[in-house]
C-alpha positions, 0 to 999 in steps of 0.5 A, a space after each residue: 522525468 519524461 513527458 509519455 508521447 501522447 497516445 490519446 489515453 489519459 494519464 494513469 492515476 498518480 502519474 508523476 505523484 508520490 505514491 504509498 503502496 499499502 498493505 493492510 495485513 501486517 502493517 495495519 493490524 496482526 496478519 491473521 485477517 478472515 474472511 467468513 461469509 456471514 462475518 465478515 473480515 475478522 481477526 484470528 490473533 492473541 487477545 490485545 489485537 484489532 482489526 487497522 489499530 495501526 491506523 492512526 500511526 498511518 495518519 500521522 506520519 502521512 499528516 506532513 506530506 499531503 502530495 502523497 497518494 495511495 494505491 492498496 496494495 493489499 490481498 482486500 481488494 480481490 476479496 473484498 472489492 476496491 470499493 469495500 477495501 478503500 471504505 475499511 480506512 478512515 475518511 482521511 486515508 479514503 481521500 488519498 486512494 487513486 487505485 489498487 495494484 489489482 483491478 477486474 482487467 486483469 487476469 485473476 490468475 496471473 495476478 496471484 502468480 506474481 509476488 508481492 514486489 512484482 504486483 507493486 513493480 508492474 503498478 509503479 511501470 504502469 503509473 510512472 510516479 514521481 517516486 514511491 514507497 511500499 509499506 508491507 510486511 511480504 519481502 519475499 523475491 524484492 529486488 535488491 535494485 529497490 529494497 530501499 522503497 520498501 518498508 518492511 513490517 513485523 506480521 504481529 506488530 506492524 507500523 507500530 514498531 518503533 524502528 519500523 515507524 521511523 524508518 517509514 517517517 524517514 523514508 516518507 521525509 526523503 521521498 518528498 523532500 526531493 522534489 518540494 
């Protein structure tokens, strides 16, 4: 990887690093979350189902690659705020967030007019990473030329499908063996 020409800017969060685009909604828990204003964020799904109980398949799977960082890449973050987003996850997971593929820059409206994969590909252009995998259960319109960093997850299920978890420790295992 290149070395930017110096702008006088510093550097992107994550610049160079290996990076985990997360999603909440699908990978973590069942993808029925609601939001109520005097609720809050609660589950609509069949009986057996919390709120991030995948969470700790995250944790452990993540445990060998500390290097890795974490940008949400998660529908929380405009509903919620980054802040009250990043604090949903566990101490553990909170210390590897650098940032989110939305911010308040940017245009509410045009960001929701992108898919997924074009929310996730223009963070990856912003940030330059060393190399990057997304973890979403949203494949729609993902370019063929990156499909192999995304890690596709059941809506119901999530991380907790056994093919779905090992592709993502085998995936995790390659993105950051290639540069240890």
């Amino acid at each position: 990887m290149q070395m930017p020409k110096s702008t006088g800017k510093p550097l992107p969060a994550g610049y160079g690093a290996p990076i985990l685009y997360l999603d909440f909604d699908g990978p973590l828990h069942y993808d029925n979350a609601l939001r109520h204003p005097r609720r809050g964020v609660y589950l609509m799904a069949p009986p057996g189902y919390v709120l991030f109980q995948h969470v700790a398949l995250l944790e452990c799977a993540l445990e060998p690659y500390p290097e890795v960082l974490i940008v949400l890449s998660t529908s929380w973050v405009k509903a919620l705020t980054f802040s009250r987003a990043k604090k949903r996850l566990t101490s553990n997971l909170q210390s590897r967030v650098i940032g989110a593929t939305y911010h308040t820059q940017m245009n509410r409206f045009n960001f929701e007019d992108m898919t997924r994969a074009e929310q996730i590909l223009d963070d990856v252009q912003r940030r330059r990473p060393r190399d990057w995998l997304a973890l979403d259960n949203d494949g729609w319109q993902w370019p063929a030329v990156h499909r192999d960093h995304l890690v596709l997850t059941d809506d119901c299920d999530g991380l907790s499908v056994p093919e779905v978890l090992n592709e993502f420790r085998q995936k995790l295992a390659a993105m950051c063996a290639v540069h240890t």
